[in-house]
C-alpha positions in Angstrom: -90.0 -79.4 152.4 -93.5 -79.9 150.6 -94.9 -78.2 153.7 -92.9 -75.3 153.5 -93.9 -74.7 149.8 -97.6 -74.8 151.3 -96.9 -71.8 153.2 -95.4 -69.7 150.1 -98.1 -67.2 148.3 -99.0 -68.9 144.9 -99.2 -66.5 142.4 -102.3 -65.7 140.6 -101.4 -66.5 137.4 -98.8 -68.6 136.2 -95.0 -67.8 135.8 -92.4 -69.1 133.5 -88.9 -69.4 134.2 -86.7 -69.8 131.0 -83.7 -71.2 130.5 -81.3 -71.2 127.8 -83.1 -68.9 125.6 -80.3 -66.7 124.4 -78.3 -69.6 122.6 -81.4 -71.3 121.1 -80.9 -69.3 117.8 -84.7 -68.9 118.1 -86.2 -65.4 116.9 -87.6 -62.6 119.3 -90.7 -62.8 117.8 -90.9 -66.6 117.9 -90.0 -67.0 121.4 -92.9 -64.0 122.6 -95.1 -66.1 120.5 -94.3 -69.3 122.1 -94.4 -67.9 125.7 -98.0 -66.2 125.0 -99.3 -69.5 123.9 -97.6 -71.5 127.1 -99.0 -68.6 129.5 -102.4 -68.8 127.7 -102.4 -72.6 127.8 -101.7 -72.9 131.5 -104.4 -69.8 132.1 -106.7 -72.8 130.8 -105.5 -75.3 132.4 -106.0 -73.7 135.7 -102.7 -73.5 136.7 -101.3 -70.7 138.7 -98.3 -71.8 140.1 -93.9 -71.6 138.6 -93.4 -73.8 135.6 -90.3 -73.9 133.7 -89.0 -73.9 130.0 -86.0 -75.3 128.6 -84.5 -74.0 125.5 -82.6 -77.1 123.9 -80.3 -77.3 120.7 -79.2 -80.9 120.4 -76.7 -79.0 117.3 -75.0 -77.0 119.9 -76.0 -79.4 123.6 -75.3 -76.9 127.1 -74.9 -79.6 129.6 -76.0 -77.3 132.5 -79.2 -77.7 131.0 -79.7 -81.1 131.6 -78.8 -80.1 135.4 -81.4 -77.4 135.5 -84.0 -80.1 134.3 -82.9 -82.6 137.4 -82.6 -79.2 139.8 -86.5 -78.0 139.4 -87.8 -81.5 139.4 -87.8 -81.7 142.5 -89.8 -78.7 142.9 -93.0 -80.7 141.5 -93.7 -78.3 138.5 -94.3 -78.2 135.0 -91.8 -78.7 132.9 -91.8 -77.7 129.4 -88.8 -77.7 126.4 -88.9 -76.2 123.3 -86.5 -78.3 120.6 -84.1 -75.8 118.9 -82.3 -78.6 116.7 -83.3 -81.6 115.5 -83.7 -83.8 118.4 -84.3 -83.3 122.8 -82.4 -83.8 125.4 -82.2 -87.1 127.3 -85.1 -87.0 129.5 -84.1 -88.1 133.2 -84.3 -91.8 134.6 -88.1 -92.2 134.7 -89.4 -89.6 132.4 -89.7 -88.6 128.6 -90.7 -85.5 126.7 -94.6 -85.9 125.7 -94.7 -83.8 122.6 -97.6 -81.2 122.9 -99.0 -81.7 119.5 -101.5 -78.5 120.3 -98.5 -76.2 119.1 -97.9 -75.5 115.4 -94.3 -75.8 115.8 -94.4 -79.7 116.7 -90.8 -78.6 118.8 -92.3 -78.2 122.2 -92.1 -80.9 124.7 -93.8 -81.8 128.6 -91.8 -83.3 130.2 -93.7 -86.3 132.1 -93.4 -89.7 134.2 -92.9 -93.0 132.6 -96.1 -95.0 132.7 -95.8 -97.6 135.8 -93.1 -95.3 137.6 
């Protein structure tokens, strides 16, 4: 499989795919900001490829979320949730959400592997 994603185009600069944004209860102007400063931060970063974003409200949970996390980790790319309530999502077996500090909201997450995994 890994080979066959060798012999896809990679973009030239990075893509976001969002999920759940419509419920989050997050503003228009909120969510453009956050996904300019994501975009920018990957530009950075180097980072050209698909990454994802996860739009989680612990007060109002959508299961199929938590899917949609195990479904594109297998696709070995970033991962990213921004936290709509007041906590995340259970990170899978093996992983936890690394808070990216570098974001004046303090509610967006990486998600990464456990140390020793």
């Amino acid at each position: 499989m890994k080979f066959l994603n060798f012999l896809k185009p990679k973009p030239e600069q990075p893509i976001i795919d969002s999920y759940g944004q419509q419920a989050c209860g997050v503003s228009q102007e909120q969510i453009q900001s956050l996904m300019e400063w994501l975009f920018a931060s990957l530009m950075a970063a180097g980072y050209e490829g698909k990454s994802h974003l996860v739009w989680y409200d612990s007060d109002n949970p959508d299961t199929t979320l938590e899917q949609t996390v195990k479904k594109v980790m297998k696709q070995d790319e970033p991962i990213f949730l921004y936290r709509c309530g007041g906590r995340v999502s259970s990170p899978p077996t093996g992983y936890y959400w690394r808070m990216m500090d570098e974001h004046p909201s303090m509610r967006i997450y990486q998600l990464e592997l456990t140390d020793g995994e």
